[in-house]
C-alpha positions in Angstrom: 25.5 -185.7 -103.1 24.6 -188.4 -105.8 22.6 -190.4 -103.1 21.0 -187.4 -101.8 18.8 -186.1 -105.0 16.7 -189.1 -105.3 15.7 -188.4 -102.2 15.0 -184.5 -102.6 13.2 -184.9 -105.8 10.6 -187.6 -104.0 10.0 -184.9 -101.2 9.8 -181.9 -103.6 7.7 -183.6 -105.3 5.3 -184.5 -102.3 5.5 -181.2 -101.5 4.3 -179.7 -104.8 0.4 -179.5 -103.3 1.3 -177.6 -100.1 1.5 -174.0 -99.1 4.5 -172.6 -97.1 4.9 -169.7 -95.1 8.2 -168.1 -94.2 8.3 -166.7 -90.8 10.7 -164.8 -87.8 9.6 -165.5 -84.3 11.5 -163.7 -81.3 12.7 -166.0 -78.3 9.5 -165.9 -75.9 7.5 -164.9 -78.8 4.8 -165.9 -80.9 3.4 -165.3 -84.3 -0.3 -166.5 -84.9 -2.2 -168.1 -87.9 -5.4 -168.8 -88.7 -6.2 -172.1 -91.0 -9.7 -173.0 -92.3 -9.4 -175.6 -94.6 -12.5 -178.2 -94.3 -10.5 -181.0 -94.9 -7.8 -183.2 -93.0 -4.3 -181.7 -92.9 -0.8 -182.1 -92.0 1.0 -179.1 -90.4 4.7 -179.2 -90.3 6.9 -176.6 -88.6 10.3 -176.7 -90.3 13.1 -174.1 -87.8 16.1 -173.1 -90.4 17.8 -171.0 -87.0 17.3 -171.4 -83.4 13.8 -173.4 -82.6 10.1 -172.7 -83.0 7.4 -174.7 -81.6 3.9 -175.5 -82.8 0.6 -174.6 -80.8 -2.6 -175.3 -82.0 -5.9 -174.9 -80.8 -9.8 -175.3 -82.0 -10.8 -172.0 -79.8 -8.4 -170.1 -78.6 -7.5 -167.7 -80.9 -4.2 -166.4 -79.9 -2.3 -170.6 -78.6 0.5 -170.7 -76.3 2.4 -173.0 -74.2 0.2 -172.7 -71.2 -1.9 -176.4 -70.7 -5.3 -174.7 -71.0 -4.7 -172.6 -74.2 -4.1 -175.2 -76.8 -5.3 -178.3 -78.3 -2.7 -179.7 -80.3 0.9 -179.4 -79.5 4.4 -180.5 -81.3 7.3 -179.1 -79.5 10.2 -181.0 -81.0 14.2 -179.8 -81.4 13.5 -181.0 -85.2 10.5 -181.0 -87.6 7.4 -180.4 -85.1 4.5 -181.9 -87.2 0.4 -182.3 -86.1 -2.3 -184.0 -88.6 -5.2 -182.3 -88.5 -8.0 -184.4 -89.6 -11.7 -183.4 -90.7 -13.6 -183.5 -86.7 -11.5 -181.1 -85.7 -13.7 -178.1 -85.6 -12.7 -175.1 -87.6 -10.8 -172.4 -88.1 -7.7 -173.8 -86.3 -5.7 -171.3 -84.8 -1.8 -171.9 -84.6 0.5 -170.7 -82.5 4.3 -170.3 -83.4 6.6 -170.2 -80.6 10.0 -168.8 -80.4 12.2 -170.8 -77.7 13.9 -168.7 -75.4 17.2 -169.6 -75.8 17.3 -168.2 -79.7 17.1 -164.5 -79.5 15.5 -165.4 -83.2 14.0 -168.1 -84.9 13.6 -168.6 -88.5 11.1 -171.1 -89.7 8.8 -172.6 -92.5 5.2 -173.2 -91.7 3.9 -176.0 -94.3 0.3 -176.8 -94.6 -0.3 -180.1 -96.7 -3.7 -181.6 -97.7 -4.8 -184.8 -100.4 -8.4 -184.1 -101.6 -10.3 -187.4 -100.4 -12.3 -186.8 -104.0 -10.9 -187.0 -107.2 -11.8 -183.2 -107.8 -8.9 -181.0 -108.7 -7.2 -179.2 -106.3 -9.7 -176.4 -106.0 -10.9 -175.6 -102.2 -14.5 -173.9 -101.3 -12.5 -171.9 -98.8 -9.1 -172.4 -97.5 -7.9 -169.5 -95.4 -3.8 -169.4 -94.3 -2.9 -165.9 -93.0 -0.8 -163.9 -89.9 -1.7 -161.3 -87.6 1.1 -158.9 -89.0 1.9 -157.4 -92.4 4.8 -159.2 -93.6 3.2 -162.2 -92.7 -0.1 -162.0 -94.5 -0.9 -164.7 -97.0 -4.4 -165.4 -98.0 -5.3 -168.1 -99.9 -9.0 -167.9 -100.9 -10.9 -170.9 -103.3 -7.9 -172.2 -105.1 -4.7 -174.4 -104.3 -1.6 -172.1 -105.8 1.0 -174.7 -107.0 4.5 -172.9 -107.1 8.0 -174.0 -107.8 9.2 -171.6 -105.4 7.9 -173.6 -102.5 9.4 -176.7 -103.8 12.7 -175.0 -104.3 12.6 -173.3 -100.8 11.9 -177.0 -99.3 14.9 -178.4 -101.5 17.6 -175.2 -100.5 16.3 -176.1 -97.0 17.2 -179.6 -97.3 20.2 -179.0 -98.9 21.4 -176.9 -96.3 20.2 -179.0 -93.1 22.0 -182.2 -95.1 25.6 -180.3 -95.3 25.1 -179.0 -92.1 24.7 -182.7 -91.0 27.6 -184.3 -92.9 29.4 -181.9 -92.0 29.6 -182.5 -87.8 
């Protein structure tokens, strides 16, 4: 475990100017986002139970799986990631998809961004929010730093790394 917390601190660390929001997708379901932030960004779908996918498109507003109804798509059995960068026209809308064979997936959605100025980490608008009620966040003119994120990322880790060791 020694070896381990150099590592954790470097990522919590890296992760201390993102925004995270905690989600529950059904199998052959999907919960929908929309992002406006003007800048380039990384998006990075972390599944803590069964596996979600990540769907992204510049005009559809509700993505899916189907080949004509997304732009962007990482559907990975680990970490699906997709960078974002500034030509992409905006707002992005994201698609969270619950694979079939979970009846539930659990999941972190991560949105990461470095201001290409040296401005602080205020935003003109940056917009991060779900169609339902427990999954409304709204982030509006400011980039909220929380320790809470970095400690979600670092239980997460935690867990995934004993999970590992321990097969």
């Amino acid at each position: 475990m020694i070896h381990i917390l150099p590592l954790v601190f470097i990522l919590l660390s890296s992760a201390s100017c993102s925004f995270v929001q905690h989600g529950s997708v059904g199998g052959g379901n999907y919960s929908h986002y929309i992002i406006n932030e003007p800048e380039a960004f990384t998006l990075k779908l972390y599944s803590f139970k069964g596996d979600a996918d990540l769907y992204v498109s510049e005009s559809i507003r509700y993505p899916t799986f189907e080949l004509d109804e997304h732009s962007f798509q990482s559907v990975t059995c680990g970490v699906d990631s997709l960078f974002i960068d500034d030509s992409v026209s905006r707002p992005i809308y994201v698609g969270v998809y619950g694979h079939p064979n979970h009846a539930l997936s659990n999941f972190v959605l991560e949105l990461s961004s470095k201001s290409g100025s040296g401005r602080d980490k205020r935003r003109e608008s940056l917009f991060l929010f779900g169609d339902s009620g427990p999954h409304t966040w709204v982030l509006n003119n400011i980039v909220y730093f929380t320790k809470m994120n970095g400690i979600e990322i670092l239980n997460f880790l935690c867990e995934t790394i004993l999970d590992i060791l321990s097969l």
